[in-house]
N, C-alpha and C positions, 0 to 999 in steps of 0.2 A: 368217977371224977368228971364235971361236966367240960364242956369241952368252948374255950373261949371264942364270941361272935365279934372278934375285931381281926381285919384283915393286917398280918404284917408280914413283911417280904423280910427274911434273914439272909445275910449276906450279897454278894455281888452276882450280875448277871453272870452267867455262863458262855463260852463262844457263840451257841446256839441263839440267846439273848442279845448280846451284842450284834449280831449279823440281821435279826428280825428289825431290831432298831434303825441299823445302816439300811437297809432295802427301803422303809418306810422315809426317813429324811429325805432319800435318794429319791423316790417318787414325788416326795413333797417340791424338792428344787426343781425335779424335771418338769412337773406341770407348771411349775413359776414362771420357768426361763419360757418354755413353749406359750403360756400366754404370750411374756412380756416379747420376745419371735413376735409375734400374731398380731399384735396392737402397732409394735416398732415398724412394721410392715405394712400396715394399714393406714399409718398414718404416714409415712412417707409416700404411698401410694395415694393418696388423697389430697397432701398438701400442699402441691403443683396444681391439682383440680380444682383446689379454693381457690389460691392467688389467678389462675387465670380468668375463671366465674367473677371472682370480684373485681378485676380490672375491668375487665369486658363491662361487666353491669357499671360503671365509673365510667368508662367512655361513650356504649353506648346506652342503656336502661336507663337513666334518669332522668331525662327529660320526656323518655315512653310512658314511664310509670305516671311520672305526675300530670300528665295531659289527662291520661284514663282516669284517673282517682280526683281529678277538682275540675267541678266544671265549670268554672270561671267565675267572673261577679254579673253576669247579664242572668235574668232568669230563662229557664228552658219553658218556652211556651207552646203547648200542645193544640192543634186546632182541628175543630170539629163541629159536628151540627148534634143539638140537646135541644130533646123535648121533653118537655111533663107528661109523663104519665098517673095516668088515676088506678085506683085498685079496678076498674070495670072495664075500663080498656084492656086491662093483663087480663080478667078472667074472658074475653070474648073472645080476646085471640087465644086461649089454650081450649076452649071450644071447637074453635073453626079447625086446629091442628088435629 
């Protein structure tokens, strides 16, 4: 007689069953709760370190920032002394070097 290739469980877990199952849930919650520990923790440990960074940056930073990053409406004018050079000028002086 051949012998059937579909998997079927007859009847109920066994204590042994039932207890594999409890340990496994049990681990599943523990890492839950130990994340949401870890985040709950992290974020109350950081959430005093925003608001006072953002105050700070509100009282003092924005009038710093915006000085650095716009440089007004007059143009920056760089001043200097320019000559023309020829291609023969450049090769006489890497000559004489």
């Amino acid at each position: 007689m051949p012998q059937r290739r579909d998997f079927r469980v007859v009847g109920r877990p066994g204590l042994r069953g039932w207890l594999i199952i409890l340990v496994a849930v049990s681990l599943i919650v523990a890492v839950a709760v130990a994340i949401a520990v870890v985040a709950i923790g992290v974020f109350l440990f950081l959430l005093p370190v925003l608001v006072v960074a953002a105050a700070l940056y509100y009282v003092f930073g924005r009038a710093k920032f915006r000085r650095r990053y716009q440089q007004g409406k007059t143009p920056v004018i760089i001043e200097g002394e320019f000559r023309r050079v020829d291609a023969s000028d450049i090769e006489r002086t890497r000559r004489q070097d």
